[in-house]
C-alpha positions as CSV (number, residue, x, y, z in Angstrom):
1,X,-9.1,59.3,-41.9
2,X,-9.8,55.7,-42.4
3,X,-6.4,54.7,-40.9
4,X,-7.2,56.8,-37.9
5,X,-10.3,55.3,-37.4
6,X,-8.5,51.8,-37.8
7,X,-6.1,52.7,-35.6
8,X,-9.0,53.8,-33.1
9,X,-10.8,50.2,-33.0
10,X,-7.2,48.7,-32.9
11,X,-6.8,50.5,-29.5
12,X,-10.0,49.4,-28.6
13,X,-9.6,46.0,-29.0
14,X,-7.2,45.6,-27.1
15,X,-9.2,47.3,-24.4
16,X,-11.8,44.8,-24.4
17,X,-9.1,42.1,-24.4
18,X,-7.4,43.5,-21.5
19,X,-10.9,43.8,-19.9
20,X,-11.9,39.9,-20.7
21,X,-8.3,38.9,-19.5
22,X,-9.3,40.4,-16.1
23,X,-12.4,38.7,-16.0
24,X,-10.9,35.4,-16.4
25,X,-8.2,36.3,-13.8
26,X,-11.2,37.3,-11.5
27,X,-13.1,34.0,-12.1
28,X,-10.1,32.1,-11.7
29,X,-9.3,32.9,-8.3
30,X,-12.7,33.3,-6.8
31,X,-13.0,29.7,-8.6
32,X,-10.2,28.8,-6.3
33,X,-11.3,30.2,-3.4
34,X,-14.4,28.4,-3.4
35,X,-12.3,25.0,-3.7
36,X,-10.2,26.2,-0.6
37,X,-13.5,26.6,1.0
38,X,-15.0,23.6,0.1
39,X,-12.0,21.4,1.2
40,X,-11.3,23.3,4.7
41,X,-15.0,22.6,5.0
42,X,-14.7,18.8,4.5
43,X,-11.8,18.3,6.6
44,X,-13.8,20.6,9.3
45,X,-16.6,18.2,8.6
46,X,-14.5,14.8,8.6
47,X,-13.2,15.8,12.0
48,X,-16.8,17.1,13.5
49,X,-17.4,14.4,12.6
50,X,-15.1,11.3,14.3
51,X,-15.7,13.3,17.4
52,X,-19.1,12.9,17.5
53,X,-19.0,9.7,16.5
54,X,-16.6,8.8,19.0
55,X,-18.5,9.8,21.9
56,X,-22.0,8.5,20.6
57,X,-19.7,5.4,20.6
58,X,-18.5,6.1,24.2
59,X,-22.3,6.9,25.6
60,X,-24.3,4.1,24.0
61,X,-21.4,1.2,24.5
62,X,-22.5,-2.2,25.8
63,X,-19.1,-3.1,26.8
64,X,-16.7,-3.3,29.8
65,X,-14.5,0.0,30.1
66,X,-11.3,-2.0,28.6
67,X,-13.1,-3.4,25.7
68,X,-14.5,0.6,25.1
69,X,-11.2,1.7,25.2
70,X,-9.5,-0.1,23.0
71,X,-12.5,-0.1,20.3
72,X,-11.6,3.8,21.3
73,X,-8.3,3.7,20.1
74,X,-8.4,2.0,17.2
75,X,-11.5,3.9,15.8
76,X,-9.5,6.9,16.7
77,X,-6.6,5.4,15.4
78,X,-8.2,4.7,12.0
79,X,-10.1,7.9,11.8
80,X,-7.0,9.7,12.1
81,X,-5.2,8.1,9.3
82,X,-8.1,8.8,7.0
83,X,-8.1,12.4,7.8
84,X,-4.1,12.5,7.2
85,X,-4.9,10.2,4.0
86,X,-7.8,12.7,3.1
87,X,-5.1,16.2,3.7
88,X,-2.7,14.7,1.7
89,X,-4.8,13.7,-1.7
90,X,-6.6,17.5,-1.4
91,X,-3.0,19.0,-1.2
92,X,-1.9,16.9,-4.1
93,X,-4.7,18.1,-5.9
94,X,-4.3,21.6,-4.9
95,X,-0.6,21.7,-6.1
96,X,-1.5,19.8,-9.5
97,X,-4.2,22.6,-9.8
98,X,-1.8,25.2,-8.9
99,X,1.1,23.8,-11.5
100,X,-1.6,23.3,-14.1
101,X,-2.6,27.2,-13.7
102,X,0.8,28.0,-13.8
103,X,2.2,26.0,-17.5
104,X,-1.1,27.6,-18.4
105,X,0.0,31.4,-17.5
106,X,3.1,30.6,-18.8
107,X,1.8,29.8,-22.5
């Protein structure tokens, strides 16, 4: 009797582990999710951004057409480097991330 009831909360046990495992599975990827989000959200932004910034720049300039367009390019120029500078540190991260999740599924 006292073994089957040991045997009983055993089984249990492992229930609830199973259960908790899932939850942290769960939190785990919605976690991620909401990094995904967040960073297609700031490169959205960054690029909302330049192009408002670049015609505010084009509307309110006090210089000859020449002078606008080459201030033009090379804002543009610039801007576009820091959004390929800005993609390529948020997919570094995202693959350290990823690689860290994975050594730690692997353990």
């Amino acid at each position: 009797m006292l073994l089957m009831n040991a045997i009983k909360s055993g089984g249990y046990m492992m229930i609830l582990n199973e259960l908790a495992n899932q939850v942290k599975k769960l939190r785990s990827s919605r976690t991620q999710d909401v990094r995904r989000n967040r960073t297609k959200n700031l490169i959205l932004g960054a690029g909302i951004g330049s192009v408002v910034g670049v015609a505010a720049g084009i509307l309110f300039a006090p210089k000859s057409g020449r002078e606008t367009r080459h201030i033009i390019a090379d804002r543009t120029g610039r801007t576009v480097k820091n959004l390929k500078d800005n993609v390529a540190a948020t997919k570094e991260k995202v693959f350290a991330a990823a690689k860290e999740k994975k050594e730690e599924v692997s353990k």
